[in-house]
DOKOLKOL-521512 format. One line per field, with one value per residue (C-alpha): residue in one letter; x negated, y, z; residue number from 1. Coordinates in Angstrom, 1 decimal. Layout:
<nodes>
type: (a|...);
c1: (X|...);
c2: (Y|...);
c3: (Z|...);
seq: (NUM|...);
</nodes>
This chain:
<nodes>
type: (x|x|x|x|x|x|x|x|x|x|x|x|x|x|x|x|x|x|x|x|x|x|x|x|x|x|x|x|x|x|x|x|x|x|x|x|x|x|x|x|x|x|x|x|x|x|x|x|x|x|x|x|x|x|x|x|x|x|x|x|x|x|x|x|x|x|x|x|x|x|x|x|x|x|x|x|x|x|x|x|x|x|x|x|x|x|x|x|x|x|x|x|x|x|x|x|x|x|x|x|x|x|x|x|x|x|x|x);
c1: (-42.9|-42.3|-40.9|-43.0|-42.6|-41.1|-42.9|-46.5|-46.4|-48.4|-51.5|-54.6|-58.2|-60.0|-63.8|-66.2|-67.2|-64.0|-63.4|-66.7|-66.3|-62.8|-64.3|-66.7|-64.5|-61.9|-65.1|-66.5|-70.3|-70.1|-70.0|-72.5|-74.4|-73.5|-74.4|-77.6|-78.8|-77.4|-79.8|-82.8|-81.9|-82.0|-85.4|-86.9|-84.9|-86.2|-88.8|-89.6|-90.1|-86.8|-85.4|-86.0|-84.2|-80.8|-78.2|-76.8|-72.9|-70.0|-69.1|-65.8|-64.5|-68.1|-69.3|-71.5|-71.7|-75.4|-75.3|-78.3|-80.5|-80.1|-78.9|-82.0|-82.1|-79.0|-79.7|-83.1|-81.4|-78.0|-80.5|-81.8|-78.4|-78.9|-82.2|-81.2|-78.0|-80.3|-82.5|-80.0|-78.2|-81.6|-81.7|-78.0|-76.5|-73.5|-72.4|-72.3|-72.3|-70.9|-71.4|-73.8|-71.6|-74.1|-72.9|-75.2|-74.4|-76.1|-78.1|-76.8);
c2: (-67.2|-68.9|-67.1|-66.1|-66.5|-62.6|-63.4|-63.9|-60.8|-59.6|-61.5|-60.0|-60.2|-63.1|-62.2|-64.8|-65.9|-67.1|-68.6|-70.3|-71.9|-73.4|-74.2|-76.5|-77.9|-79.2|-80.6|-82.3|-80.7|-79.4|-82.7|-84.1|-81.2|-82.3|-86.1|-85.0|-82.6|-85.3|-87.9|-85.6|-84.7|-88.4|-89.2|-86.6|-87.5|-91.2|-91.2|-92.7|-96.4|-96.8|-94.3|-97.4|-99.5|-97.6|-95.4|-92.7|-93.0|-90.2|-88.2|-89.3|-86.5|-85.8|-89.8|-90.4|-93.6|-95.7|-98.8|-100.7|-103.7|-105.7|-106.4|-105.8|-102.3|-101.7|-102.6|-100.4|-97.5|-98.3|-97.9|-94.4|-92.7|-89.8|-89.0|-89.2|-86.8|-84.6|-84.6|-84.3|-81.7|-80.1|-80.0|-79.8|-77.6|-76.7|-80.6|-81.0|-84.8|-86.4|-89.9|-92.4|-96.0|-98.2|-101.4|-104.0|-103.7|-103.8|-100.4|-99.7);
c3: (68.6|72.2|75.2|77.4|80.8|82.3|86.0|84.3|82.4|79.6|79.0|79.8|77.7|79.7|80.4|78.6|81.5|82.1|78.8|78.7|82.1|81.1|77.8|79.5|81.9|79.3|77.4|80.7|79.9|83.7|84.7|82.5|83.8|87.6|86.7|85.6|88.7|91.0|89.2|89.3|93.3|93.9|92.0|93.8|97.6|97.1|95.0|91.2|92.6|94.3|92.1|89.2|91.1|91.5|89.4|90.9|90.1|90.4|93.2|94.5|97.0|99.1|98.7|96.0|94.8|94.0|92.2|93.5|91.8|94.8|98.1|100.1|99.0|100.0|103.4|103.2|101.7|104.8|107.5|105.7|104.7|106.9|105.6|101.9|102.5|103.9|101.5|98.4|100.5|100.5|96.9|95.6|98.6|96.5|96.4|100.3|100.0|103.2|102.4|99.7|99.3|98.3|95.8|94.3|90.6|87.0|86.3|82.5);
seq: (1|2|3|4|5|6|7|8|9|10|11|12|13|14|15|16|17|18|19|20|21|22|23|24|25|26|27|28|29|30|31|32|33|34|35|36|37|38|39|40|41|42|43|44|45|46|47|48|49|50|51|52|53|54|55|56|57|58|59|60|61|62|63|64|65|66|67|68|69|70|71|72|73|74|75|76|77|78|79|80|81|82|83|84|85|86|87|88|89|90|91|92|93|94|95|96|97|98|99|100|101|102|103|104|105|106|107|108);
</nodes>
């Protein structure tokens, strides 16, 4: 048996909640779960025809990142970034996004 550690103490029961929420971390399902609420926040923020031409990416830090199908709507979507952080941060207030970075890219 290891030592354990005298400053830490005995170890205490964990509640599930706890052990659920660190299960899911080490598995990456909360992010899946984020991707997936940030995708729907972004259909419904710019609508299902621009919404087919983009891919919402990761969130690094408060910037999410959109791959877009082509230059001219990133320039449309540049000239609109205030309204579309409102908007997601009207649907998704617990991500607080800051900032969208907008990159033309392939969509898979």
């Amino acid at each position: 048996m290891a030592k354990r550690d005298r400053a830490s103490g005995p170890r205490r029961p964990q509640a599930m909640a706890e052990v659920l929420s660190e299960l899911l971390a080490r598995r990456g399902y909360a992010r899946v779960e984020a991707s997936e609420q940030l995708a729907a926040a972004w259909r419904e923020t710019v609508g299902v025809r621009l919404a087919d031409c983009t891919l919402p990416g990761r969130m690094r830090g408060r910037t999410l990142e959109i791959v877009v199908e082509d230059s001219t709507l990133v320039q449309e979507f540049t000239f609109r970034k205030a309204e579309l952080i409102r908007g997601l941060n009207d649907r998704l207030p617990d991500q607080n996004v800051r900032d969208l970075r907008f990159r033309v890219g392939p969509l898979s």
